[in-house]
VOLODO-860927 format. One record per residue: residue in one letter; x negated, y, z negated of N, C-alpha, C in turn. Coordinates in steps of 0.2 Angstrom, whole numbers. Each point is the difference from the previous one (the first is absolute). Layout:
BEGIN
REC  r    n_u    n_v    n_w   ca_u   ca_v   ca_w    c_u    c_v    c_w
REC  a      X      Y      Z      X      Y      Z      X      Y      Z
...
END
This chain:
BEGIN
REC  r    n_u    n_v    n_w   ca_u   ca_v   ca_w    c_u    c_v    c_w
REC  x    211   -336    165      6     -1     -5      6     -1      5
REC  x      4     -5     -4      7     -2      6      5      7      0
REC  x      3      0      4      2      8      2      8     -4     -6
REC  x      1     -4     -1      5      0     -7     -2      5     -4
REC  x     -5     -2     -3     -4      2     -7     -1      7      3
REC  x     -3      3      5     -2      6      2      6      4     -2
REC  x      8     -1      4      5      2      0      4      1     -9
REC  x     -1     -6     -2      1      1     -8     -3      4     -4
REC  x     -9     -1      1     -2      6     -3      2      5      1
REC  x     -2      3      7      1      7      2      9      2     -4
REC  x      5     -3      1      8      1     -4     -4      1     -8
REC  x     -2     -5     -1     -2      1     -8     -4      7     -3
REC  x     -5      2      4     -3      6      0      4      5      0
REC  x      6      0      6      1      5     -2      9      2     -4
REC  x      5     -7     -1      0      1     -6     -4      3     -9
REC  x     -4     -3      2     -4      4     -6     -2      7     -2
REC  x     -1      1      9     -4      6      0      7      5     -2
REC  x      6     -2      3      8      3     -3      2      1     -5
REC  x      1     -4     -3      0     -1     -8     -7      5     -6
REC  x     -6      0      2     -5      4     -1      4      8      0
REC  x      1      2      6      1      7      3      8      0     -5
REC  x      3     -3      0      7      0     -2      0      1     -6
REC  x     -5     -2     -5      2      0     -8     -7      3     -1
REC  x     -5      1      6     -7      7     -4      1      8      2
REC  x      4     -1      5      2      7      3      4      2      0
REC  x      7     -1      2      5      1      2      6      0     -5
REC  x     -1     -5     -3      4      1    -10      0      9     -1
REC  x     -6      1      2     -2      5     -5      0      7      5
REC  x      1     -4      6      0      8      5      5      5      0
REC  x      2      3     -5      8      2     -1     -2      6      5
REC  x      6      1      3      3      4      7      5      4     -4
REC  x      0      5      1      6      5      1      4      2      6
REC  x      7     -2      3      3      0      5      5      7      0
REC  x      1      4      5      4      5      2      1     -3      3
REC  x      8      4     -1      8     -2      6      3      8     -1
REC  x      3      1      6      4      8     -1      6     -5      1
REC  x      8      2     -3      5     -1      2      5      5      1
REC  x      3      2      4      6      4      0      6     -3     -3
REC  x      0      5     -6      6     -4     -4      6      4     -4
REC  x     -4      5      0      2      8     -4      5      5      3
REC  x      5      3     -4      3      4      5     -3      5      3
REC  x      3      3      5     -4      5      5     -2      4     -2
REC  x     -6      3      0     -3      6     -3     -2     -1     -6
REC  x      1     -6     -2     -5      0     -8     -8      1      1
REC  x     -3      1     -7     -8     -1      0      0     -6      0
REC  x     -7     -3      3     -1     -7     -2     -1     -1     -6
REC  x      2     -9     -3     -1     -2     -5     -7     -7      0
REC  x     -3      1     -3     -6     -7     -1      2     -5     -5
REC  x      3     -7      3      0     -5     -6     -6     -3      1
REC  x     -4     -5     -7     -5     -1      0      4    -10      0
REC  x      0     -4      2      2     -7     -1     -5     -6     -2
REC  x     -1      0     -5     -4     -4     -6      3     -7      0
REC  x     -2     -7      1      3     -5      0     -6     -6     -2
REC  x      2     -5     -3     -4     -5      0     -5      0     -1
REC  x     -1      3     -9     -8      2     -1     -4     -6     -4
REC  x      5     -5     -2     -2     -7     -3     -6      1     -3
REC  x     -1      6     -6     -5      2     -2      0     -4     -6
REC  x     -9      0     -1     -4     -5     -6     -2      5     -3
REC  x     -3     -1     -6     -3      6     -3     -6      3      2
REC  x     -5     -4      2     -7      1      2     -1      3      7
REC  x      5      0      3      0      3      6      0      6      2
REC  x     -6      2     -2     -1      9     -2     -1      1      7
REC  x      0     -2      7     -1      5      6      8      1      3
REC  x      3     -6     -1      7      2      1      2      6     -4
REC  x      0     -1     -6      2      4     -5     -2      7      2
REC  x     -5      1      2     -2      8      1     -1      0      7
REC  x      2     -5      5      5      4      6      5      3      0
REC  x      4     -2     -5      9      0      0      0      6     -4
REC  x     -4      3     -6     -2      7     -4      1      4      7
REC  x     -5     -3      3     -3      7      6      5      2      5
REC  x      5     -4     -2      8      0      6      1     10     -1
REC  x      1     -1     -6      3      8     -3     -5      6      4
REC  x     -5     -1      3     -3      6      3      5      2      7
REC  x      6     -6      2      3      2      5      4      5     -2
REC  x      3      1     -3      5      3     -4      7     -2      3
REC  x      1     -5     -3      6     -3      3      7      4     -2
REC  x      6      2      2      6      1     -5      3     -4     -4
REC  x      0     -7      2      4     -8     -3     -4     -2      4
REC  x     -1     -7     -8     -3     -6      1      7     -6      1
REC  x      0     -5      4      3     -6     -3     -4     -6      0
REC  x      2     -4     -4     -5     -4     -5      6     -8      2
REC  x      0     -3      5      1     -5      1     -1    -10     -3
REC  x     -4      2     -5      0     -5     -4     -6     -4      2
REC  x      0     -6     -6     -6     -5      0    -10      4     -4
REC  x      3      4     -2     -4      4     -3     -5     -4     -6
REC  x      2     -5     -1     -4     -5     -3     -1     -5      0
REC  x     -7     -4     -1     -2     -8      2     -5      0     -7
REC  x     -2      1     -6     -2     -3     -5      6      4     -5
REC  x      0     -2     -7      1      1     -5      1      6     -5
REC  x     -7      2      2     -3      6     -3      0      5      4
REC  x      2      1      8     -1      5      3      6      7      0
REC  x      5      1     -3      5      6      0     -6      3     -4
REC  x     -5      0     -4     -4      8     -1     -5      2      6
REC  x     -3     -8      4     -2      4     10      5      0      2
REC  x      4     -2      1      7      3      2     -1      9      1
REC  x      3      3     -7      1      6     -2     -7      3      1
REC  x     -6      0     -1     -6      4      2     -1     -3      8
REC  x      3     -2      3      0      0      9      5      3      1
REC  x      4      3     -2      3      6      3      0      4     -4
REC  x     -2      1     -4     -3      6     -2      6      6     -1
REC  x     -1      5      5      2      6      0      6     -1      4
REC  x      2     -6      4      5      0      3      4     -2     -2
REC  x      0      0     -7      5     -2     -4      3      7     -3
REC  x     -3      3      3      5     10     -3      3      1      4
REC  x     -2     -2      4      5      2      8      8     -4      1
REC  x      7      2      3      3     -3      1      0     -6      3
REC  x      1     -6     -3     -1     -8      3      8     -5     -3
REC  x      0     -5      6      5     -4     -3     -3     -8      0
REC  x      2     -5     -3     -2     -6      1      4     -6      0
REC  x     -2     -4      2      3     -7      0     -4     -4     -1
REC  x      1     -6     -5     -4     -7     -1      0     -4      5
REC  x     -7     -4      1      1     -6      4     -2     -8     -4
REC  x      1     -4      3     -3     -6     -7     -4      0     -1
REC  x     -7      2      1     -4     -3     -5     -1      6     -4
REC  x      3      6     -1      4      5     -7      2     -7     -4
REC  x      4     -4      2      0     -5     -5     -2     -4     -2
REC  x     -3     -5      5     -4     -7      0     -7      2      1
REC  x     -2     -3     -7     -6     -2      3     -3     -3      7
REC  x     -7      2      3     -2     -5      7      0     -6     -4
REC  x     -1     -6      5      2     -7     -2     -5     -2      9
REC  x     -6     -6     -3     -1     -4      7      3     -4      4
REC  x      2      3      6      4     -3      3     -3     -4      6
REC  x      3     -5      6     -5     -3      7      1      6      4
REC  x     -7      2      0      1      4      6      2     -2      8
REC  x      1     -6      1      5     -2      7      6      4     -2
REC  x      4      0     -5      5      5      0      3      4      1
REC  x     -8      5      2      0      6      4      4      0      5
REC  x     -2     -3      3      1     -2      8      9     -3      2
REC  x      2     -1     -5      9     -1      0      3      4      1
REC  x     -3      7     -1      6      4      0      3      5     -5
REC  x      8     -2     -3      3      2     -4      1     -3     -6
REC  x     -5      0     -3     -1     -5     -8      3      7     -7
REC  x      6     -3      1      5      4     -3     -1     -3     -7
REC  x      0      6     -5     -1     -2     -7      4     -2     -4
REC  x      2     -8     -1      5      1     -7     -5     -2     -6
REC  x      4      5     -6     -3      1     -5     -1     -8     -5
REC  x     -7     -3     -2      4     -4     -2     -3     -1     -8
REC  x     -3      4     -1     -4      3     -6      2      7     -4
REC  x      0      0     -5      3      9     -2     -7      5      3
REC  x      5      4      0     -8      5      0     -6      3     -3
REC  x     -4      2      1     -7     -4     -4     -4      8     -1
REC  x      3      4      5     -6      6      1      5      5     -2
REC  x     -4      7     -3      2      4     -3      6      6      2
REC  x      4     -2      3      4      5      5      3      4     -3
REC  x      2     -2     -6      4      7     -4     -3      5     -2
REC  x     -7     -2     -3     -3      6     -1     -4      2      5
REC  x      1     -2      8     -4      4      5      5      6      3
REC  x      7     -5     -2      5      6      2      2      5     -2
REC  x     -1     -1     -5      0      6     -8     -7      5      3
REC  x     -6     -4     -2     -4      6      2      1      4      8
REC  x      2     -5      4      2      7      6      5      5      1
REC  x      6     -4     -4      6      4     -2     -2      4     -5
REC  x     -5      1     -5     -1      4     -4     -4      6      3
REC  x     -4     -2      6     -4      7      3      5      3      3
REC  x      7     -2      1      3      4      4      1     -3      8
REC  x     -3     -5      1      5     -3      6      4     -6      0
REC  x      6      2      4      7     -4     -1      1     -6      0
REC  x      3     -6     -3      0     -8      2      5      0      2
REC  x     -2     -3      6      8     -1      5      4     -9      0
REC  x     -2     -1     -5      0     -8      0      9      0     -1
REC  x      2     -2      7      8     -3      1      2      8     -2
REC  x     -1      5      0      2      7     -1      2      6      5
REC  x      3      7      0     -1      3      4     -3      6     -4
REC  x     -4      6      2     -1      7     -4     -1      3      6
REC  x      0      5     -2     -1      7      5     -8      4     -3
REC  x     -3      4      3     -4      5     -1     -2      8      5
REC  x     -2      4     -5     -2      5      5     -6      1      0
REC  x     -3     -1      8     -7     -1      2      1      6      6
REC  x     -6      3      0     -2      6      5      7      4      2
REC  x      4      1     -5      6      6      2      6     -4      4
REC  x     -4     -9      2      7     -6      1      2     -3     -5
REC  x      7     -1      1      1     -3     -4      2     -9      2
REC  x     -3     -2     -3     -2     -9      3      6     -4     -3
REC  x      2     -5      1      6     -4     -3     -5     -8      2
REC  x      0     -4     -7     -4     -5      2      6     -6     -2
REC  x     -3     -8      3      5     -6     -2     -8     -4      0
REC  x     -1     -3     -7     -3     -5      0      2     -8     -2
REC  x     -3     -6      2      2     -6     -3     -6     -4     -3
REC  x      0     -2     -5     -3     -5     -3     -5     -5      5
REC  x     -3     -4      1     -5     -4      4      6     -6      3
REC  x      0      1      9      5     -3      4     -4     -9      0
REC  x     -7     -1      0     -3     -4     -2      2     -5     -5
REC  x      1      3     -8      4     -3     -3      6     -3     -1
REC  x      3      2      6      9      0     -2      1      5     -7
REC  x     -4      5      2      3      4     -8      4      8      3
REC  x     -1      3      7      3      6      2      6     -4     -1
REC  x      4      6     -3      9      1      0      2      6      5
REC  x      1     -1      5      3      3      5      8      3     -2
REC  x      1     -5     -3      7      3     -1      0      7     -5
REC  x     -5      2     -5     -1      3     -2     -1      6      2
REC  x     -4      1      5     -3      6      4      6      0      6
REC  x      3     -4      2      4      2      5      5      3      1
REC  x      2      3      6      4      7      0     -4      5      5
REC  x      4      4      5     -3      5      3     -6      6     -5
REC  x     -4      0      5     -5      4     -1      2      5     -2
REC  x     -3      5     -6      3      6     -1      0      7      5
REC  x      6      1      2     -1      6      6     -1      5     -3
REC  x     -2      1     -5      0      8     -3     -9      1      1
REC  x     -2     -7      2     -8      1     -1     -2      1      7
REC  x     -7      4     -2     -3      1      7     -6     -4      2
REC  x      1     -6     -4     -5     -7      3      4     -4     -2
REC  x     -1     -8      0      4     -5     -3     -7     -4      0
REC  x     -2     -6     -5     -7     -2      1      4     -9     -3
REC  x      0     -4      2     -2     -8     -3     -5      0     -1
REC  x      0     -5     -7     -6     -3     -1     -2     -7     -3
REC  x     -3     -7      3      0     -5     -2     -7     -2     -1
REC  x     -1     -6     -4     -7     -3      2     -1     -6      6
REC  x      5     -1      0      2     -7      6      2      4      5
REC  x     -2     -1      7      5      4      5      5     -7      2
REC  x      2     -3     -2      5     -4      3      8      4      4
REC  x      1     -2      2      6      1      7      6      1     -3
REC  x      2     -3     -7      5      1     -2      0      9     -3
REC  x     -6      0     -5      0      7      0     -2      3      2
REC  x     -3      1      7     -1      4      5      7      3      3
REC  x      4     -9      0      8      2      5      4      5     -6
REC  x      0     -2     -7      4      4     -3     -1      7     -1
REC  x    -10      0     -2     -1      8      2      3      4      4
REC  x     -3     -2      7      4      3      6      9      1      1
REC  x      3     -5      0      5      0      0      3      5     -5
REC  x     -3      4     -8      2      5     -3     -4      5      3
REC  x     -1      0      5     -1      8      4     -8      3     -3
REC  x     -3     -7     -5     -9      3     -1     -4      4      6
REC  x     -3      6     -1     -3      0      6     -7     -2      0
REC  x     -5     -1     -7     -8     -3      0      3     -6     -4
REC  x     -4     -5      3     -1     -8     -7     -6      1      1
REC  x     -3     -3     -7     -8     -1     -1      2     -5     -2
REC  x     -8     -5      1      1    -10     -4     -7      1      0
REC  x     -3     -5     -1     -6     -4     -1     -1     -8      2
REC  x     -3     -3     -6      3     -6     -1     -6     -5      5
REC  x      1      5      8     -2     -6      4     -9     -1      1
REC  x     -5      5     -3     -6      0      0     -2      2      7
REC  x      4      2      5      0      0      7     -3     -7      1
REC  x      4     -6      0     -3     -6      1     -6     -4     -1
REC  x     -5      7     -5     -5     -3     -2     -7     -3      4
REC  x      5     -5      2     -8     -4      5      4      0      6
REC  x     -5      6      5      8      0      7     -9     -2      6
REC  x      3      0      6     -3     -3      5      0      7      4
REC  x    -10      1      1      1      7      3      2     -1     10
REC  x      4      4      1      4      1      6      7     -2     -1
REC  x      1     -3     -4      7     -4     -3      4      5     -3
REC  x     -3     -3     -6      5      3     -8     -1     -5     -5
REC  x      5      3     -3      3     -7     -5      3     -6      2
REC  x      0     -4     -4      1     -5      1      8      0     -4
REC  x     -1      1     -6      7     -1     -5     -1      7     -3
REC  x      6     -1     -2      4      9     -4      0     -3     -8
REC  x      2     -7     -1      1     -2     -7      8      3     -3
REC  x      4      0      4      6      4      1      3     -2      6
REC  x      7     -1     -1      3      1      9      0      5      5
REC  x     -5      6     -1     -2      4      5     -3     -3      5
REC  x      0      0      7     -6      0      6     -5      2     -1
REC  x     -4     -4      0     -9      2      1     -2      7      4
REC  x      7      0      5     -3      8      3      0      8     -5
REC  x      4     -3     -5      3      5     -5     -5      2     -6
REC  x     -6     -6     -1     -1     -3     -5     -2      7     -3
REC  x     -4      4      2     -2      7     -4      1      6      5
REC  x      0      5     -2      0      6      4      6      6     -1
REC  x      5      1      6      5      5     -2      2     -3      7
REC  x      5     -3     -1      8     -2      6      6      3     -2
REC  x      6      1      4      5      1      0      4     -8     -2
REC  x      5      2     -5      5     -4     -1      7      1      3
REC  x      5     -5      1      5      0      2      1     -6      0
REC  x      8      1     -5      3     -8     -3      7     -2      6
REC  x      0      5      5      8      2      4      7      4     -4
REC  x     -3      1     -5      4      3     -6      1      9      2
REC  x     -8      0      2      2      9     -1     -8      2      5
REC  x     -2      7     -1     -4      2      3     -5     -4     -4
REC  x     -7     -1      6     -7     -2     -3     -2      4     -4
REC  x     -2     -3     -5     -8      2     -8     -5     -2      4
REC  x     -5      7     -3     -6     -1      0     -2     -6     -6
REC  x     -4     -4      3     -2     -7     -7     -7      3      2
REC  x     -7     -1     -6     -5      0     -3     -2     -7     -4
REC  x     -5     -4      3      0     -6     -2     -6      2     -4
REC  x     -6      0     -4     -6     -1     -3     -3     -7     -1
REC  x     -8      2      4     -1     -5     -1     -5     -3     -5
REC  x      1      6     -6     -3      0     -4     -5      0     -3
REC  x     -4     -1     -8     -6      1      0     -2     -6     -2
REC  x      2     -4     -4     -4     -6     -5      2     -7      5
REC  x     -1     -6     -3      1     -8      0      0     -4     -5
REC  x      3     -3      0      0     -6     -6     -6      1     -2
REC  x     -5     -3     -5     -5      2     -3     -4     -9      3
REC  x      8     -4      0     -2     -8      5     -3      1      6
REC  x      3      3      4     -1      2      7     -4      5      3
REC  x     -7      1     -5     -1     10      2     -4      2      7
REC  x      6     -4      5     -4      2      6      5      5      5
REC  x     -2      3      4      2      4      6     -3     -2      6
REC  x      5      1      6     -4     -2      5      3      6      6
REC  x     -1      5      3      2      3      6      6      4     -3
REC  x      0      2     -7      4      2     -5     -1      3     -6
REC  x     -2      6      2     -3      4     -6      5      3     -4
REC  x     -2     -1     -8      4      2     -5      3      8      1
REC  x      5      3     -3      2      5      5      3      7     -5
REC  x      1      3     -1      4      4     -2      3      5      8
REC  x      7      4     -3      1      2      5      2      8      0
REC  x     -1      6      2      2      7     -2      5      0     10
REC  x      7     -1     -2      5      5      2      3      4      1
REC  x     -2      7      5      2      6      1      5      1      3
REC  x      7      1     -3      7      0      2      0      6      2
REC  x      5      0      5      0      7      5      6      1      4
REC  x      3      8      0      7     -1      2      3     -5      4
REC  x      4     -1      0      3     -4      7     -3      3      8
REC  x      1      6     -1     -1      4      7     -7      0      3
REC  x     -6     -4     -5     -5     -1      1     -1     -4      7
REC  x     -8      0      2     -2     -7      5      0     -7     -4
REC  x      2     -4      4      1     -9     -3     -6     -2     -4
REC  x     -1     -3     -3     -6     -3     -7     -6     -2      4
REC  x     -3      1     -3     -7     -2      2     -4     -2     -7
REC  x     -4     -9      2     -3     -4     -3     -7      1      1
END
């Protein structure tokens, strides 16, 4: 055999063999991530956030669906719910029986797009550009009102371009959330203004981590932002990373828990997720497993975070 042909095969081989392992295993290898942060005033007990993002759930997707149930045995004190929680039509009733019981517990949310849009086939070379920023050019086609109603109706907050406050573990939390940065639908002006000092946490929350509201976050004194959005770049190169955020964040950023600083004020802790689902077009993962993440805040006066 000409060593061309040998060379092409053997690449061919094991692209295949990637894509195989990527959309037969790895889709479905849901991982639960701990992070401790010191973030709390001195001498608090800790507090457990549980961070739920990108669940692009379909209705028949019962092993997701009874992953995401079985979150609640951690006993989280707050959930945040970072958007993109649906990819068919019909799934706000998997939706609500995937979280189950964590729907009794203190939780807030934000929408991300495809809460509103339908998936849609797109060239997946597009992947590979980068930051493929949404404009809308369609109305929106999926059920969001009533996904937000049924969340808001169990009792956890929608922070869509809003602020609220809650009492969780004996703190009292002060939160700012904005609509999907993705879209051009966050209104930052709305939410902006110094964090509240009377609270003993301050939390952002977006689906898109873009820099504009990262820097407005920080710059109003947030001390946690959570986002999503980025799938931890999905199909990363093992020893590498990611390739794209899908976002103007840095690939370095792409998921996990970094420090922000806009030069405005002291650094936030940012929480990226890399989420659970994928387009329903694209249902591959590669070096990037679907994720949920449980958050152990801890005084300030604690040891530094560990991943």
């Amino acid at each position: 055999m000409h060593p061309l042909t040998k060379a092409l095969l053997a690449s061919t081989t094991v692209g295949v063999g990637a894509i195989a392992y990527g959309s037969g295993y790895e889709l479905r290898a849901f991982t639960l991530r701990r992070v401790d942060v010191p973030t709390l005033p001195p001498g608090s007990a800790p507090l457990k956030v549980l961070h739920i993002s990108d669940a692009h759930m379909r209705p028949l997707q019962a092993r997701k669906q009874r992953w995401l149930r079985d979150l609640i045995e951690l006993d989280p004190d707050l959930v945040v719910n970072t958007g993109d929680n649906l990819a068919h039509p019909d799934a706000v009733p998997a939706v609500l029986r995937a979280y189950g019981d964590l729907l009794d517990l203190p939780g807030v949310f934000v929408l991300g797009s495809n809460d509103y849009f339908s998936p849609v086939l797109k060239n997946p070379l597009r992947y590979l550009v980068g930051d493929r920023r949404e404009v809308p050019y369609r109305d929106a086609d999926m059920p969001w009102r009533d996904l937000s109603a049924s969340l808001a109706g169990r009792g956890w907050v929608d922070l869509t371009n809003r602020t609220s406050r809650l009492e969780v573990g004996g703190l009292c939390i002060a939160f700012a959330g904005v609509d999907d940065p993705h879209l051009g639908y966050d209104d930052l002006e709305a939410v902006r203004g110094p964090a509240d000092p009377a609270a003993d946490l301050t939390i952002g929350v977006a689906h898109a981590p873009y820099l504009r509201v990262l820097d407005s976050f920080n710059a109003d004194g947030y001390d946690l932002i959570f986002a999503g959005h980025t799938h931890g770049g999905q199909l990363c190169v093992p020893g590498y990373g990611a390739l794209i955020t899908n976002c103007d964040l840095e690939p370095g950023r792409v998921k996990g828990l970094h420090q922000h600083n806009s030069a405005a004020g002291e650094p936030s802790w940012i929480h990226v997720s890399a989420g659970l689902g994928t387009s329903p077009f694209a249902p591959v993962r590669f070096a990037c497993r679907p994720e949920a993440t449980l958050l152990t805040l801890l005084p300030l006066d604690s040891p530094g975070p560990a991943q």
